[in-house]
FITILO-212916 format. One line per field, with one value per residue: residue number from 0; residue in one letter; chain; x, z, y of N, C-alpha, C in turn. Coordinates in Angstrom, 3 decimals, padded with zeros to 6 digits. Example, Ala and Ser with C-alpha at 12.3 -4.5 7.8 and 13.67 -1.06 7.14 Angstrom:
<recs>
k = 0  1
r = A  S
c = A  A
n_u = 013.190  012.850
n_w = 007.800  007.080
n_v = -005.690  -002.250
ca_u = 012.300  013.670
ca_w = 007.800  007.140
ca_v = -004.500  -001.060
c_u = 013.200  012.900
c_w = 007.800  007.870
c_v = -003.300  000.030
</recs>
This chain:
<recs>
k = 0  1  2  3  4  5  6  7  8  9  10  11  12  13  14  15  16  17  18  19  20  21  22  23  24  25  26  27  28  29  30  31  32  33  34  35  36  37  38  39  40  41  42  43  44  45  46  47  48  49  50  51  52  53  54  55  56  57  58  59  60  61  62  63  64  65  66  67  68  69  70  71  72  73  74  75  76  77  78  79  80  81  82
r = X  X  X  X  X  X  X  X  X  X  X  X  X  X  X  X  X  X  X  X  X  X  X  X  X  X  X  X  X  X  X  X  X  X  X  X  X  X  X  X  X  X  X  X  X  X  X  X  X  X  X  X  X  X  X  X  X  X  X  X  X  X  X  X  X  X  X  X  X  X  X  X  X  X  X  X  X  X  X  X  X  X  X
c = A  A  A  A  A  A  A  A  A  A  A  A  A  A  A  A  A  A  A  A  A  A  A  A  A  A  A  A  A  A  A  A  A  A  A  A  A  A  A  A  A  A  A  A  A  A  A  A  A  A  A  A  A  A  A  A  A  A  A  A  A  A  A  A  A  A  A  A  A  A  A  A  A  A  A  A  A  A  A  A  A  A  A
n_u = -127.038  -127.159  -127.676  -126.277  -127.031  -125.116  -126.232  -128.179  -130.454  -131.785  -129.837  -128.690  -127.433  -127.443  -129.832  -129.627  -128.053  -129.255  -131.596  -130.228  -128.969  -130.866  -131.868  -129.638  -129.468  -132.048  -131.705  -132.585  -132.145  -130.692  -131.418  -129.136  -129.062  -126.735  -126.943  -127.542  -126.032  -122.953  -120.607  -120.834  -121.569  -119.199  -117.251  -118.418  -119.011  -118.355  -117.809  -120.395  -122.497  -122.461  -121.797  -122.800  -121.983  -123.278  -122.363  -119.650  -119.072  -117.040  -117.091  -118.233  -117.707  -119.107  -117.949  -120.369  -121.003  -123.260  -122.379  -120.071  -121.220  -122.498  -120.350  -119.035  -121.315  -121.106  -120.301  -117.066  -113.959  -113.695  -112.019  -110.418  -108.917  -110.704  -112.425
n_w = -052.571  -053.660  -056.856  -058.117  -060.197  -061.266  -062.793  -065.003  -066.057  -069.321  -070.685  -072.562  -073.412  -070.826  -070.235  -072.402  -071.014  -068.627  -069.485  -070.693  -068.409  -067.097  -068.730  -067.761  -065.223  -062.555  -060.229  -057.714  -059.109  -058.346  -058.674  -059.411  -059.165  -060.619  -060.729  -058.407  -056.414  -055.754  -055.535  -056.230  -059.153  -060.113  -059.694  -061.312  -063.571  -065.914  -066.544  -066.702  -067.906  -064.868  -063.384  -060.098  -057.395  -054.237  -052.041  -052.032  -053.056  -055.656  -058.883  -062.525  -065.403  -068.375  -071.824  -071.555  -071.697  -072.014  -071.085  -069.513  -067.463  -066.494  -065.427  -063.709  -061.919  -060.617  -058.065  -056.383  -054.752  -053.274  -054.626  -053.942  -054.988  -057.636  -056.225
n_v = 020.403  023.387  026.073  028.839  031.682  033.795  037.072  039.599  041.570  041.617  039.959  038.322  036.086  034.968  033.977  032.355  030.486  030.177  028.540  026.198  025.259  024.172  022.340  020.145  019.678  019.365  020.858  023.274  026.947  029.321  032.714  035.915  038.786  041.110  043.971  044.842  045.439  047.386  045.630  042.997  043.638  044.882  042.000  040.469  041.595  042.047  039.239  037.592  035.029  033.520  030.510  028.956  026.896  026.823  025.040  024.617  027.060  027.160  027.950  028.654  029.821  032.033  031.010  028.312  024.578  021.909  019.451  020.712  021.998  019.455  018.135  020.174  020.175  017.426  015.164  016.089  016.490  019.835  022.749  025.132  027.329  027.626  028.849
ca_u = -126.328  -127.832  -126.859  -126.637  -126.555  -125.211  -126.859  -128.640  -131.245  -131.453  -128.617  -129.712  -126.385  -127.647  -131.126  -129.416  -127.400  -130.237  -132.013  -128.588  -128.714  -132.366  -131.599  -128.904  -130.290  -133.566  -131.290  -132.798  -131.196  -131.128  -130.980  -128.878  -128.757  -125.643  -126.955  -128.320  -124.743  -121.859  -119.715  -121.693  -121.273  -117.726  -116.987  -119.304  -119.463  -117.701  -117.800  -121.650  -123.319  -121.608  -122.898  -121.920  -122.693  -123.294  -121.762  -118.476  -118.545  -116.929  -117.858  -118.357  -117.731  -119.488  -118.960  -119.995  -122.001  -124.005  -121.148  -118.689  -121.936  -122.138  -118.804  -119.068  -122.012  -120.584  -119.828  -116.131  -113.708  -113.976  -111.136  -110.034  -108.354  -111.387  -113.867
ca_w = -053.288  -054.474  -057.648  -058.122  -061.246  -061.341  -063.985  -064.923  -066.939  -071.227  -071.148  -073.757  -072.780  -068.887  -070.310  -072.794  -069.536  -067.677  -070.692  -071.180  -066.779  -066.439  -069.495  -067.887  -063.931  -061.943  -058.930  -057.835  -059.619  -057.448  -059.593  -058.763  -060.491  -060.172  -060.748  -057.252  -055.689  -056.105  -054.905  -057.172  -060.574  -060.289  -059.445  -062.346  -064.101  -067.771  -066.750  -066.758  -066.762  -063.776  -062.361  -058.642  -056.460  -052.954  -051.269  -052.412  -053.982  -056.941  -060.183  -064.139  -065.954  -069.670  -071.803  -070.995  -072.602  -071.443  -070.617  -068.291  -066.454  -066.095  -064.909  -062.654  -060.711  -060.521  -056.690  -056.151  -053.817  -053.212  -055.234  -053.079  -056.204  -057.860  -055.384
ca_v = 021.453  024.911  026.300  030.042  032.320  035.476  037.557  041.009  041.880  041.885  039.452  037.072  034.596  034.403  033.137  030.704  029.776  029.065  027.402  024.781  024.480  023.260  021.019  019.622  019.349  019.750  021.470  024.814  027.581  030.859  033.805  037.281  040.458  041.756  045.103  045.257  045.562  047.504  045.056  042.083  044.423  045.068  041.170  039.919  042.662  041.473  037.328  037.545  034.518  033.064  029.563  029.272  025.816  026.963  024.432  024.899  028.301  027.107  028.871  027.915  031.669  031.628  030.139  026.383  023.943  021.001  018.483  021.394  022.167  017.943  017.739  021.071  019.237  016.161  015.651  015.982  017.204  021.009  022.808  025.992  027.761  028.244  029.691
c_u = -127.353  -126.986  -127.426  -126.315  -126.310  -125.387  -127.409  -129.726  -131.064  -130.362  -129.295  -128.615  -126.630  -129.136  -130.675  -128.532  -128.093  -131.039  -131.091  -128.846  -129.932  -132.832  -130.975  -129.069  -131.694  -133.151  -132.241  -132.035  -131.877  -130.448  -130.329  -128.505  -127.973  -125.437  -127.438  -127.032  -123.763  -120.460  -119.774  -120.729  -119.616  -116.976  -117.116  -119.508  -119.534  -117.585  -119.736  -121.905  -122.331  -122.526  -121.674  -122.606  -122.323  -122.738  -120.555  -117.770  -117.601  -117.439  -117.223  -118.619  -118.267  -118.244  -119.219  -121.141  -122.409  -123.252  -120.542  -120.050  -121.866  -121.648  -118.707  -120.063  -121.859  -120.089  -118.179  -115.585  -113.966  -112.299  -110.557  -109.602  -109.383  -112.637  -113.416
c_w = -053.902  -055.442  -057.539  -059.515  -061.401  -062.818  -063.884  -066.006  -068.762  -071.101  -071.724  -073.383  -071.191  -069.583  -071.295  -071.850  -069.025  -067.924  -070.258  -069.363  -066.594  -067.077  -068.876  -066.064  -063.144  -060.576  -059.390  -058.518  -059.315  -058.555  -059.412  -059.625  -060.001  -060.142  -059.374  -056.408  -056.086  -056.514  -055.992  -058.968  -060.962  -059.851  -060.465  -063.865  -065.757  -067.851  -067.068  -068.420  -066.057  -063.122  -061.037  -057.777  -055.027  -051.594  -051.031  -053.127  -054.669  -057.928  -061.618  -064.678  -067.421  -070.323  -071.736  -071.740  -071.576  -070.624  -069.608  -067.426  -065.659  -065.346  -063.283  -061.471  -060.488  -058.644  -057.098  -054.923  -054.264  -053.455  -054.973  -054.346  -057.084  -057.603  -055.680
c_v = 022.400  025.346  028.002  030.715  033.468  035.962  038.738  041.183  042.216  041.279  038.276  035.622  034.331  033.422  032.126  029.853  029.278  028.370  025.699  024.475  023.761  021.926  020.033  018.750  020.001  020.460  022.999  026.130  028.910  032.232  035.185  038.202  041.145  043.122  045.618  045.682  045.918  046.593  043.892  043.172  044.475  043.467  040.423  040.545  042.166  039.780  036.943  036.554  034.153  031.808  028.939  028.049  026.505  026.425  024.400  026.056  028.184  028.093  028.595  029.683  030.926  031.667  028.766  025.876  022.585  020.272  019.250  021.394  020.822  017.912  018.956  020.712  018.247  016.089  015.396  016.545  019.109  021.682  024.074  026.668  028.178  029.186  031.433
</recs>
């Protein structure tokens, strides 16, 4: 599993996001600036941080704390409704 974060620059809650994620696992955590894409910005735009497992494109919108991240990497089934 890959984890992804959507994020943008001077956001002080994406870097205590990715603070609280590296606390919480040693998975890679791919970083995207949602300012690079129209398409990205207007998706993300006002949920920013956004953590996104790759495998299941799932997604954890702020804000979350140690434990939902837990629970959000936890293997389970894959939950169609929130991708």
């Amino acid at each position: 599993m890959q984890l992804r974060l959507f994020t943008r620059a001077e956001c002080h809650l994406c870097d205590e996001a990715q603070a609280l994620i590296a606390e919480v696992t040693d998975q890679p955590l791919e970083l995207v600036d949602i300012t690079a894409s129209l398409a990205l910005l207007t998706r993300y735009g006002t949920r920013i941080p956004v953590l996104q497992r790759t495998d299941s494109h799932d997604e954890l919108d702020w804000p979350f704390d140690a434990d939902a991240v837990a629970e959000f990497l936890a293997d389970r089934p894959t939950n169609p409704s929130r991708a």
